[in-house]
MIBAZA-794018 format. One record per atom (N, C-alpha, C, O, CB): y, z, x; residue in three letters. Coordinates in pm, whole numbers, padded with zeros to 5 digits, always signed. Glycine has a CB too. Example, Ala and Ser with C-alpha at 12.3 -4.5 7.8 and 13.67 -1.06 7.14 Angstrom:
-00569+00780+01319Ala/-00450+00780+01230Ala/-00330+00780+01320Ala/-00332+00846+01424Ala/-00447+00905+01131Ala/-00225+00708+01285Ser/-00106+00714+01367Ser/+00003+00787+01290Ser/+00114+00804+01341Ser/-00060+00572+01408Ser/
This chain:
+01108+01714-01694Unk/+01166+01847-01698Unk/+01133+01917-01566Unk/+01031+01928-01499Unk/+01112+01927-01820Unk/+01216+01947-01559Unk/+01206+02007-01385Unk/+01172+02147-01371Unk/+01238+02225-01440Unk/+01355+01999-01296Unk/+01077+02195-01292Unk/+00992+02356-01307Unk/+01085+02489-01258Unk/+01111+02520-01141Unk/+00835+02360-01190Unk/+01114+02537-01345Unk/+01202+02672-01258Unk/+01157+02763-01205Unk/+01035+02778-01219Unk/+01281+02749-01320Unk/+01227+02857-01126Unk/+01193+02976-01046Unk/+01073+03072-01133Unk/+00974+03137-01101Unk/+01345+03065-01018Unk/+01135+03043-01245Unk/+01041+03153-01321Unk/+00923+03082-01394Unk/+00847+03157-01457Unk/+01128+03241-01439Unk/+00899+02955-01394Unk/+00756+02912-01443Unk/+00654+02836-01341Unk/+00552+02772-01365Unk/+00776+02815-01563Unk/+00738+02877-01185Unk/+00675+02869-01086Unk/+00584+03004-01036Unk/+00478+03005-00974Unk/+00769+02827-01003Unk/+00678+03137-01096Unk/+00631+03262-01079Unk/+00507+03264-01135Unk/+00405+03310-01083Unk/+00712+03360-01131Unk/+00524+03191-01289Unk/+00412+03242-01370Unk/+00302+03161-01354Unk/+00193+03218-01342Unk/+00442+03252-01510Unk/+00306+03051-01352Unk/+00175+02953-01235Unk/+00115+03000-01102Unk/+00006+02968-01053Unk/+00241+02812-01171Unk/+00213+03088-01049Unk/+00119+03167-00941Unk/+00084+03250-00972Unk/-00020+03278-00911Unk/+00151+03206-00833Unk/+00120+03342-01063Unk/+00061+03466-01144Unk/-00062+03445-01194Unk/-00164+03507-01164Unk/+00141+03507-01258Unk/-00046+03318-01308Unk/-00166+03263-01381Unk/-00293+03208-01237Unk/-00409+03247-01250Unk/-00097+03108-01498Unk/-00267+03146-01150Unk/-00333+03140-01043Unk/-00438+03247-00995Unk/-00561+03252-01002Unk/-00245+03125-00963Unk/-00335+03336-00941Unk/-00402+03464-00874Unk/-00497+03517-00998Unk/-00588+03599-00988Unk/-00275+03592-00819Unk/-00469+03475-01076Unk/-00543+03589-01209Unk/-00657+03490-01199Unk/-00760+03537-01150Unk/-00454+03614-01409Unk/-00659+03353-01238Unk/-00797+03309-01266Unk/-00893+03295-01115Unk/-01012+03309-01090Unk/-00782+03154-01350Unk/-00754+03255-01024Unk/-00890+03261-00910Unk/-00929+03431-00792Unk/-01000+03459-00695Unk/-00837+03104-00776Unk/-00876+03467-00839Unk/-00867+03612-00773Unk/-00940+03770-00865Unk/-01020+03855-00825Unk/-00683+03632-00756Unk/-00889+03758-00960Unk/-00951+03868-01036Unk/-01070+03793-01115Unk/-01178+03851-01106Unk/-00839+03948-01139Unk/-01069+03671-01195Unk/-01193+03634-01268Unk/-01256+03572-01191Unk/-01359+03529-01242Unk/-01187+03564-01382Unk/-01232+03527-01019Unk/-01328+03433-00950Unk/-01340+03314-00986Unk/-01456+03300-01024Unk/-01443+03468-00951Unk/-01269+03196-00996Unk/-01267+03086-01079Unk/-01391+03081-01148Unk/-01473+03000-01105Unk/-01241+02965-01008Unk/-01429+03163-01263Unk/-01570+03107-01309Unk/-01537+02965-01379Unk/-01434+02907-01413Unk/-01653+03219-01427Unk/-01693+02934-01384Unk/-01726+02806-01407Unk/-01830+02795-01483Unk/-01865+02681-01516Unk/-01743+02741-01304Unk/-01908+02917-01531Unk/-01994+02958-01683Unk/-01985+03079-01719Unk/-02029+03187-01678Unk/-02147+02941-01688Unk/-01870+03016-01865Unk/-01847+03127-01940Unk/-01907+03124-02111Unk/-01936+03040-02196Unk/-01688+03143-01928Unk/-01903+03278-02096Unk/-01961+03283-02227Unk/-01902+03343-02325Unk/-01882+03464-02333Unk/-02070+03331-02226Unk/-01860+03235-02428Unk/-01744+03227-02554Unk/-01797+03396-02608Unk/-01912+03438-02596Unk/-01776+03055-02709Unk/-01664+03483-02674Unk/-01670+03552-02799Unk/-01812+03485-02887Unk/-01822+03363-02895Unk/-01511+03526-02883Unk/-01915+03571-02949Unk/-01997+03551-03071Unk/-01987+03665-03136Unk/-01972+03774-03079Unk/-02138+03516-03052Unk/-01996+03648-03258Unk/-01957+03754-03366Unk/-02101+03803-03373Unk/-02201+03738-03403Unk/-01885+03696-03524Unk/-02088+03958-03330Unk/-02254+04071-03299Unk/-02348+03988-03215Unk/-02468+04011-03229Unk/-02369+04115-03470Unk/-02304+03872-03109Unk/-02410+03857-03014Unk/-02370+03894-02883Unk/-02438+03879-02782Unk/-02461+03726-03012Unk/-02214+03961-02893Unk/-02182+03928-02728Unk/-02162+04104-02703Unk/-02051+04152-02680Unk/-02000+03798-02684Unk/-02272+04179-02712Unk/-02239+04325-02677Unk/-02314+04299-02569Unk/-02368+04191-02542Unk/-02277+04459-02775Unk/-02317+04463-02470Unk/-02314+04468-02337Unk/-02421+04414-02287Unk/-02421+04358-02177Unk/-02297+04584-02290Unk/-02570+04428-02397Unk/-02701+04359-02301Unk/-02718+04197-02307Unk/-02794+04126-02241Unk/-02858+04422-02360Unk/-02627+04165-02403Unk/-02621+03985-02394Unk/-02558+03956-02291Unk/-02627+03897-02208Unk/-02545+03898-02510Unk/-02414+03982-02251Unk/-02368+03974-02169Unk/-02417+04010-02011Unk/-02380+03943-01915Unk/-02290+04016-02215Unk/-02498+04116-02003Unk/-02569+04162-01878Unk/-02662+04028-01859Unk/-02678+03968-01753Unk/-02661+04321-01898Unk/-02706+04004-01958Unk/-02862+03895-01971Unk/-02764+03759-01932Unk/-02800+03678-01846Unk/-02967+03879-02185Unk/-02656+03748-01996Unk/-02602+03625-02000Unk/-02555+03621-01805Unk/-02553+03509-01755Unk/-02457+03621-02139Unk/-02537+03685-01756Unk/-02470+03724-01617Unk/-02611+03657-01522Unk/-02642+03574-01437Unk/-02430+03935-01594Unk/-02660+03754-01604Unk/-02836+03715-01471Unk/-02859+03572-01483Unk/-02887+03506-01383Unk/-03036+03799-01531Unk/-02849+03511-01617Unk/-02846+03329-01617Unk/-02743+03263-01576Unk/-02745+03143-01604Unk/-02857+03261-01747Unk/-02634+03307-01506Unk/-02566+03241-01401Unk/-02377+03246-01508Unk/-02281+03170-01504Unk/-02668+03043-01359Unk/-02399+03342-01568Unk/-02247+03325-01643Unk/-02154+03398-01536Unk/-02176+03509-01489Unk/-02232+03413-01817Unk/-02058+03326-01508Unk/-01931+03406-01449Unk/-01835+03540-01483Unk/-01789+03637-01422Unk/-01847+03320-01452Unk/-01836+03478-01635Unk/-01713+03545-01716Unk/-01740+03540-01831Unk/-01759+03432-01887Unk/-01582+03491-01708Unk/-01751+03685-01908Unk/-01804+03701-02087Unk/-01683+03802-02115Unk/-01631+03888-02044Unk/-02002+03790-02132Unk/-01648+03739-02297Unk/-01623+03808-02323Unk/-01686+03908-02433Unk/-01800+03892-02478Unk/-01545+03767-02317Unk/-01594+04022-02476Unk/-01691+04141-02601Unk/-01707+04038-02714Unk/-01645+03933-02697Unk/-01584+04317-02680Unk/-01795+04052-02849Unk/-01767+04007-02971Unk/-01579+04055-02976Unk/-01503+04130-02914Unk/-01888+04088-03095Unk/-01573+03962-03084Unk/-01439+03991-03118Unk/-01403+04101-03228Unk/-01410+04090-03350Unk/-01385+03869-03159Unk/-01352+04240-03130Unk/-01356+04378-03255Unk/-01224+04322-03310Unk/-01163+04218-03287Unk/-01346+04585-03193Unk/-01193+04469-03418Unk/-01129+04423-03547Unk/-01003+04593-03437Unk/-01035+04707-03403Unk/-01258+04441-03776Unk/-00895+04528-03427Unk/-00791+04652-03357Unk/-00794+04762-03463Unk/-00819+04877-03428Unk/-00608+04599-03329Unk/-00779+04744-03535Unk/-00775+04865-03635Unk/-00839+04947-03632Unk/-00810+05061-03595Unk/-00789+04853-03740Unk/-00993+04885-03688Unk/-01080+05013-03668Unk/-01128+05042-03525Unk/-01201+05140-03522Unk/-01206+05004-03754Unk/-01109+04989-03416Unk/-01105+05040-03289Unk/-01027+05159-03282Unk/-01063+05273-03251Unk/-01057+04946-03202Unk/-00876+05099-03328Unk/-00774+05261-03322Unk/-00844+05401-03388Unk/-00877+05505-03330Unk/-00610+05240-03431Unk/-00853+05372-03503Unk/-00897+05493-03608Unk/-01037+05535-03537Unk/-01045+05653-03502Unk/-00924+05434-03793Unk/-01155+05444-03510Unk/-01280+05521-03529Unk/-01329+05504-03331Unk/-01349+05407-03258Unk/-01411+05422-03681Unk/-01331+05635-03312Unk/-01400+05651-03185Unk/-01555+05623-03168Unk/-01598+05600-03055Unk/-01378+05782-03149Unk/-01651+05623-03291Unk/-01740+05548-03272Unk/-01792+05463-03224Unk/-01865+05454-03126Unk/-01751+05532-03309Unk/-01714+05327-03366Unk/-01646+05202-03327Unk/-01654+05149-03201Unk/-01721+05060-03148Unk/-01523+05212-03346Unk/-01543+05249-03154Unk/-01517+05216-03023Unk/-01579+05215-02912Unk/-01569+05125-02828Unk/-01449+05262-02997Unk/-01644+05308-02902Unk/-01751+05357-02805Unk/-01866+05248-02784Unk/-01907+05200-02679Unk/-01817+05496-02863Unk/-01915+05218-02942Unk/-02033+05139-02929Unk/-01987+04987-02896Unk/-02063+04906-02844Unk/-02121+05151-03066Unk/-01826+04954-02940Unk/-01812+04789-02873Unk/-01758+04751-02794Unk/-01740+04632-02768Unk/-01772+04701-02926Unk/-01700+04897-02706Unk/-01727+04859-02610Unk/-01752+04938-02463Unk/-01699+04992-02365Unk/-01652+04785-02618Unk/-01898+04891-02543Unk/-01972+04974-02393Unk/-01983+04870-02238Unk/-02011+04750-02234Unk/-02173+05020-02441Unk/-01958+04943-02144Unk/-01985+04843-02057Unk/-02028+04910-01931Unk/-02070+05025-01924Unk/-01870+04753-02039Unk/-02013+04817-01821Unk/-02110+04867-01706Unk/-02006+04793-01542Unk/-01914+04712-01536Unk/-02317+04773-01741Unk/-02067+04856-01454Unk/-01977+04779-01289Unk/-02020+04672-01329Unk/-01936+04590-01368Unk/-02023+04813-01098Unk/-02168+04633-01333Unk/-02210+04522-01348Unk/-02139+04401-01477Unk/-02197+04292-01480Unk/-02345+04561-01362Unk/-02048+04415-01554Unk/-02024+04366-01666Unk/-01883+04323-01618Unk/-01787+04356-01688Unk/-02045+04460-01790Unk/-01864+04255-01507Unk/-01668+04226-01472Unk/-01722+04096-01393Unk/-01830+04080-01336Unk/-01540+04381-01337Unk/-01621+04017-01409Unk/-01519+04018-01509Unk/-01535+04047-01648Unk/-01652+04062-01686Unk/-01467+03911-01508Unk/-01448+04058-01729Unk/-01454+04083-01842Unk/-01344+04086-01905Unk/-01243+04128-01849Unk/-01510+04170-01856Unk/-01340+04023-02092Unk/-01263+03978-02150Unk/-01293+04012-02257Unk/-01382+03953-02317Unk/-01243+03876-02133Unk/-01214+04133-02320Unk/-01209+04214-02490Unk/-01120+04134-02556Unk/-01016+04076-02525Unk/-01143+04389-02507Unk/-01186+04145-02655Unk/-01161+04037-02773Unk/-01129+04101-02882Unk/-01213+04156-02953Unk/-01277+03947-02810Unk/-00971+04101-02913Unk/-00946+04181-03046Unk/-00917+04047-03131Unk/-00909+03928-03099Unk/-00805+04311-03042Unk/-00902+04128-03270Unk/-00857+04033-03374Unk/-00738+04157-03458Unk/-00771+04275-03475Unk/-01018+03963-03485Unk/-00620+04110-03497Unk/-00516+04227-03525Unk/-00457+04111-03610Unk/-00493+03993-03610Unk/-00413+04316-03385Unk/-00336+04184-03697Unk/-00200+04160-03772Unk/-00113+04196-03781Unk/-00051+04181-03886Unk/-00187+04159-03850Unk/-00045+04282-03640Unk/-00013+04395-03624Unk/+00029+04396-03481Unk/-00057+04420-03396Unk/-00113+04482-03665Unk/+00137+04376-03448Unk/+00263+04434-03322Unk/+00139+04540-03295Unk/+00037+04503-03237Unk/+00471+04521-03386Unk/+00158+04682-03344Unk/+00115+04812-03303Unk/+00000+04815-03295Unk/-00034+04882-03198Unk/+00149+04910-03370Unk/-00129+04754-03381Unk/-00252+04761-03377Unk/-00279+04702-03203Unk/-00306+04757-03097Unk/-00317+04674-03513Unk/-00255+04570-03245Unk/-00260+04436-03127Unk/-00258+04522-02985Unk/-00349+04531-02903Unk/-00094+04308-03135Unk/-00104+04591-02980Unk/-00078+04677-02820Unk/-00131+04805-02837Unk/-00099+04888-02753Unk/+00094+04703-02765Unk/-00196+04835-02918Unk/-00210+04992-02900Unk/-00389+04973-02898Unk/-00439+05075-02851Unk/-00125+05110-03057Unk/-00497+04866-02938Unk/-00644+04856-02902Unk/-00594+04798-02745Unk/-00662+04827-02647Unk/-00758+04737-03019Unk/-00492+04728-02733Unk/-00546+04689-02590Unk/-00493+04736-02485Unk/-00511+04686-02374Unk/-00542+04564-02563Unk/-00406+04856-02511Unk/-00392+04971-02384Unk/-00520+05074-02398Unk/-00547+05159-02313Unk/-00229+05075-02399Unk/-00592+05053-02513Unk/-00731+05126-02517Unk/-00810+05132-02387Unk/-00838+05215-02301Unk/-00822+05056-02617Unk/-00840+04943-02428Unk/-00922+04904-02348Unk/-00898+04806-02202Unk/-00976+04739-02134Unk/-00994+04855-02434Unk/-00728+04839-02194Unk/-00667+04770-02006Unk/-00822+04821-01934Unk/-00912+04749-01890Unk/-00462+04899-01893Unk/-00818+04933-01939Unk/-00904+05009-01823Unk/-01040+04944-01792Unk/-01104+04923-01689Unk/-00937+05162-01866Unk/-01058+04923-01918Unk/-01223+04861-01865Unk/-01250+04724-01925Unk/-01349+04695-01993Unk/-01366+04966-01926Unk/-01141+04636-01888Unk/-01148+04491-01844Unk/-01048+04423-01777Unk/-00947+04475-01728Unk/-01167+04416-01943Unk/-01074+04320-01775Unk/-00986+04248-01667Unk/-00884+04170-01762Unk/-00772+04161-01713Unk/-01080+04135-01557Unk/-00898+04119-01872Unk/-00807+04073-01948Unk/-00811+04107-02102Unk/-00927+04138-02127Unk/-00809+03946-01925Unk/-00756+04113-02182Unk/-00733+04120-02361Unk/-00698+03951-02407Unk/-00621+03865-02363Unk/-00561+04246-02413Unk/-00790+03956-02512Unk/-00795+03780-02586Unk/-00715+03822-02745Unk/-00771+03919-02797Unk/-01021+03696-02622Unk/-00650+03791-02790Unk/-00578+03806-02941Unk/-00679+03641-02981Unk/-00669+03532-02925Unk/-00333+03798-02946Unk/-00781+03690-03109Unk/-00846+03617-03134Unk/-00733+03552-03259Unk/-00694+03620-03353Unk/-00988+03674-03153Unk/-00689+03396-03235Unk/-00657+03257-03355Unk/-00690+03202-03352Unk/-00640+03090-03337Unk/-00580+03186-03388Unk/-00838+03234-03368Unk/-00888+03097-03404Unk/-00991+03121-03493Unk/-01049+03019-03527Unk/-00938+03011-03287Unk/-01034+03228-03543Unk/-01133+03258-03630Unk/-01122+03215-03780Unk/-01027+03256-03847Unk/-01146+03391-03622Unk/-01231+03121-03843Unk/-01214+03098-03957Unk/-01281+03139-04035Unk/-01266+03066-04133Unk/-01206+03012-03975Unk/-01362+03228-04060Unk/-01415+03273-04137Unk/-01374+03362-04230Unk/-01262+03412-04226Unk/-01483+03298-04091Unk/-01446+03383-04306Unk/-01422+03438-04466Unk/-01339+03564-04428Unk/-01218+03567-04454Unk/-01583+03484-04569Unk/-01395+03657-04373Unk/-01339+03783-04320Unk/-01203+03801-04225Unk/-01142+03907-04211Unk/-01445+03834-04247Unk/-01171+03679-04168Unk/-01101+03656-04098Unk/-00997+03680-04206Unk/-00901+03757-04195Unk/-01122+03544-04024Unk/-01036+03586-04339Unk/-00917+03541-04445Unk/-00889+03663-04553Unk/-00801+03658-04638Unk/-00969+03392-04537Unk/-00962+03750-04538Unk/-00989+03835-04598Unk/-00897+03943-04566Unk/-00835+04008-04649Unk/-01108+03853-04586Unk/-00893+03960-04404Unk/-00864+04026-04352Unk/-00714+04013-04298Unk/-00651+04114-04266Unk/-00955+04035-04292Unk/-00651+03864-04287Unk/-00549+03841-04246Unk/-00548+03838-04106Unk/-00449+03898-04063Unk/-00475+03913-04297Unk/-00619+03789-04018Unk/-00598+03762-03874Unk/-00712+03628-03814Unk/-00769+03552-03892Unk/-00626+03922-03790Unk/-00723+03624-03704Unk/-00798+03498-03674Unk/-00682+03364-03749Unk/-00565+03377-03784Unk/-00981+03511-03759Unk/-00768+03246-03753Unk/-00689+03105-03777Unk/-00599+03163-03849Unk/-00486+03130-03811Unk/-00760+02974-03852Unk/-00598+03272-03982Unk/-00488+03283-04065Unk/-00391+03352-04025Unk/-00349+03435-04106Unk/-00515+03326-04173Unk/-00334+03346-03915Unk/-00249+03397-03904Unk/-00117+03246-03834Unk/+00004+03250-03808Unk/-00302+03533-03821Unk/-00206+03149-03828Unk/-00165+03043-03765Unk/-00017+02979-03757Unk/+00042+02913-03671Unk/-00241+02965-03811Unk/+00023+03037-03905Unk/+00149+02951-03948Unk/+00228+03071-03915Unk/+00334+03059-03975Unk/+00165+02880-04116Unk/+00225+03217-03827Unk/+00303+03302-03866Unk/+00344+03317-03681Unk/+00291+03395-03602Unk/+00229+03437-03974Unk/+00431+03236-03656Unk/+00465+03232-03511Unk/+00564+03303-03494Unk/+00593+03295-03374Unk/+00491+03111-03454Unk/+00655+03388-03563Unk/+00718+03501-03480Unk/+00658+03610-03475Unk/+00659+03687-03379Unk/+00835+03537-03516Unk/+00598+03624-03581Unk/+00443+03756-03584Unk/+00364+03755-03425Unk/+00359+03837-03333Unk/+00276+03687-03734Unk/+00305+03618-03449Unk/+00208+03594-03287Unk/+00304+03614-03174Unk/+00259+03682-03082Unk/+00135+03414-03257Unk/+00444+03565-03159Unk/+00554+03544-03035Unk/+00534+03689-03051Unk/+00456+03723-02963Unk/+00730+03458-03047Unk/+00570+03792-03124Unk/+00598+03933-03128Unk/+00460+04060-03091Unk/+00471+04175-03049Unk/+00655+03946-03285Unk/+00346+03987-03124Unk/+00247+04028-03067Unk/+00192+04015-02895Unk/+00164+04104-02814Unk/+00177+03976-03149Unk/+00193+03902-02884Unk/+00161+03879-02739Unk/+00281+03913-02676Unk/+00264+04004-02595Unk/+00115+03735-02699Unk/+00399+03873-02684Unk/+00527+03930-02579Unk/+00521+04078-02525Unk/+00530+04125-02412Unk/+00676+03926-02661Unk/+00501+04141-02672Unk/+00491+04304-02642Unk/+00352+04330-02595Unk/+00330+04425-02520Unk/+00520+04405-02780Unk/+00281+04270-02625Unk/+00115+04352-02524Unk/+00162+04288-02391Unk/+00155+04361-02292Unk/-00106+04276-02578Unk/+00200+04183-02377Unk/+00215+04107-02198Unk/+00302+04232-02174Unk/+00243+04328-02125Unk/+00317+03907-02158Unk/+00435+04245-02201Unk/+00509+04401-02150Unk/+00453+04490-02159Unk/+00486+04569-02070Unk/+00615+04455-02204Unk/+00352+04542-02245Unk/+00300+04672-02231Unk/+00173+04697-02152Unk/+00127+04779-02072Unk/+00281+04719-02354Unk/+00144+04600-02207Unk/-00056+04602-02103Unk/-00063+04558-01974Unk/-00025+04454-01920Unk/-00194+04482-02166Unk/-00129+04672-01927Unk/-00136+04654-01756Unk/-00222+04508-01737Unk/-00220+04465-01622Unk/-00236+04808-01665Unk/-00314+04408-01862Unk/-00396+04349-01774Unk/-00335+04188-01823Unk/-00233+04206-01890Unk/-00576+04394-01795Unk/-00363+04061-01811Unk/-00288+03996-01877Unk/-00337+03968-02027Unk/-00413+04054-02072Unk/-00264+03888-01803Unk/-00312+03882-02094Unk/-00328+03877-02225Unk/-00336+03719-02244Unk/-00265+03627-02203Unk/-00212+03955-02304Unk/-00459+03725-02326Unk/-00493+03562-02332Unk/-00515+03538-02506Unk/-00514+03632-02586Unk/-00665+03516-02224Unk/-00537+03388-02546Unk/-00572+03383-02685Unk/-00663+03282-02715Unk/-00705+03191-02643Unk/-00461+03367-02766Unk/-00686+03309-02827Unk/-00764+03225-02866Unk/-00739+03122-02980Unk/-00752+03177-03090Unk/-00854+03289-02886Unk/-00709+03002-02987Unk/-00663+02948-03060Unk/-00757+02813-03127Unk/-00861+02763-03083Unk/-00549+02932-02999Unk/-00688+02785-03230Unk/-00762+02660-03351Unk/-00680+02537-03322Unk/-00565+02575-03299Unk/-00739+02701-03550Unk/-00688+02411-03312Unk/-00596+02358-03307Unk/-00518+02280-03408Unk/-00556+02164-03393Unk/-00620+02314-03233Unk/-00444+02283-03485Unk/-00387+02142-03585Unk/-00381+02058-03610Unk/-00331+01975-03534Unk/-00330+02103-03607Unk/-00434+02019-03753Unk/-00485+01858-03725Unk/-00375+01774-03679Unk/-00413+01657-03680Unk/-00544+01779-03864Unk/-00229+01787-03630Unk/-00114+01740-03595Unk/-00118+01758-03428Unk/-00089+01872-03393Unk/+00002+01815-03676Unk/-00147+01671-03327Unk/-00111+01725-03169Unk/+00005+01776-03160Unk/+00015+01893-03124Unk/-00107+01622-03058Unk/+00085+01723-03183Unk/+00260+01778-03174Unk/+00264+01931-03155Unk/+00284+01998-03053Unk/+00360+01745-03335Unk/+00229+01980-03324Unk/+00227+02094-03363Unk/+00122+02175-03276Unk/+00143+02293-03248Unk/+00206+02090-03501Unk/+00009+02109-03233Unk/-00094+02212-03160Unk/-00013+02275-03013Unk/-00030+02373-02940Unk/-00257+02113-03112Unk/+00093+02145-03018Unk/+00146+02177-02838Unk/+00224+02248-02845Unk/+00241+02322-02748Unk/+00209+02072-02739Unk/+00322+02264-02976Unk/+00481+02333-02967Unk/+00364+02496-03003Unk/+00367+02606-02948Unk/+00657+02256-03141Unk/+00303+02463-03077Unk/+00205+02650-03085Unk/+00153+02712-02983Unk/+00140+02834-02971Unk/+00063+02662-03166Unk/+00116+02613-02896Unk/+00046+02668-02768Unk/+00163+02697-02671Unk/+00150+02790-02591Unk/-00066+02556-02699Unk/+00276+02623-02673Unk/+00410+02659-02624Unk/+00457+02804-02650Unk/+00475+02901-02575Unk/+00508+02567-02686Unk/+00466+02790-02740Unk/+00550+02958-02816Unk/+00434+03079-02763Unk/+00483+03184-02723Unk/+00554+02963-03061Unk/+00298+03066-02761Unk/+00236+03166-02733Unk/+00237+03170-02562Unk/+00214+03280-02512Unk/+00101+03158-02807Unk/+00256+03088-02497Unk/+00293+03066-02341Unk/+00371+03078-02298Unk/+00348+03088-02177Unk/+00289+02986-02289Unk/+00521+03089-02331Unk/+00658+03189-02398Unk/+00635+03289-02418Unk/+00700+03372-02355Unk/+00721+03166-02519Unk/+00558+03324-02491Unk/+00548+03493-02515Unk/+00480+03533-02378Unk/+00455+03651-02354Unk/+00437+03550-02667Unk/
């Protein structure tokens, strides 16, 4: 298959982004659920990490509670690159926590890959897996709306096929 004008664009786009704004890191430190707030990450930096991202908040109550918000995500000059980590079900939640937080990071992660109870509970993370015009409709509109780019996080299927045509559609969006 032969590369077009426009997925040549986006390979240099994707380029400039990992080696220009994140510095090609080369130790990063995954999303942990309540371990990755600002002094892990500061601590994690001084032991030689490149690139951290926040725990993975919940968009919702980011929107509603300024608390919330405040406390996950606090950050610092010292704390960039940097990569906020929502988890949503929700077009509007999804783009509206991560024009929150364009400003004070370098990229937004739409967490699929979370399996846990709460995840299922909650309807986002892995469970949202099988719902690919939902996800196409989420990431398309934050990539158009959000100034920073938009990355994900994904589970893979016990099927390769299927892991590739999913990782397709969200690379499309």
């Amino acid at each position: 298959m032969a590369e077009t004008s426009s997925d040549t664009h986006s390979n240099e786009k994707a380029y400039k982004f990992w080696n220009d704004t994140l510095g090609c890191p080369r130790h990063i430190v995954a999303p942990m659920v309540d371990q990755s707030e600002l002094p892990w990450r500061l601590l994690s930096r001084r032991y030689g990490a490149n690139l951290v991202y926040t725990p993975m908040l919940h968009a919702g109550v980011f929107l509603r509670d300024a608390g919330y918000r405040t406390q996950s995500l606090a950050t610092c000059a010292e704390d960039r690159p940097l990569i906020v980590q929502f988890c949503a079900n929700t077009v509007e939640n999804f783009v509206n926590a991560a024009k929150f937080a364009e400003g004070m990071c370098d990229a937004v992660d739409l967490n699929l890959g979370c399996p846990q109870m709460i995840a299922k509970r909650g309807h986002y993370g892995s469970f949202l897996q099988d719902e690919w015009d939902l996800l196409y409709d989420m990431v398309s509109t934050a990539c158009k709306e959000v100034s920073v780019p938009i990355t994900c996080k994904v589970r893979v299927f016990p099927e390769v096929e299927k892991t590739i045509k999913y990782a397709q559609i969200l690379e499309r969006a």
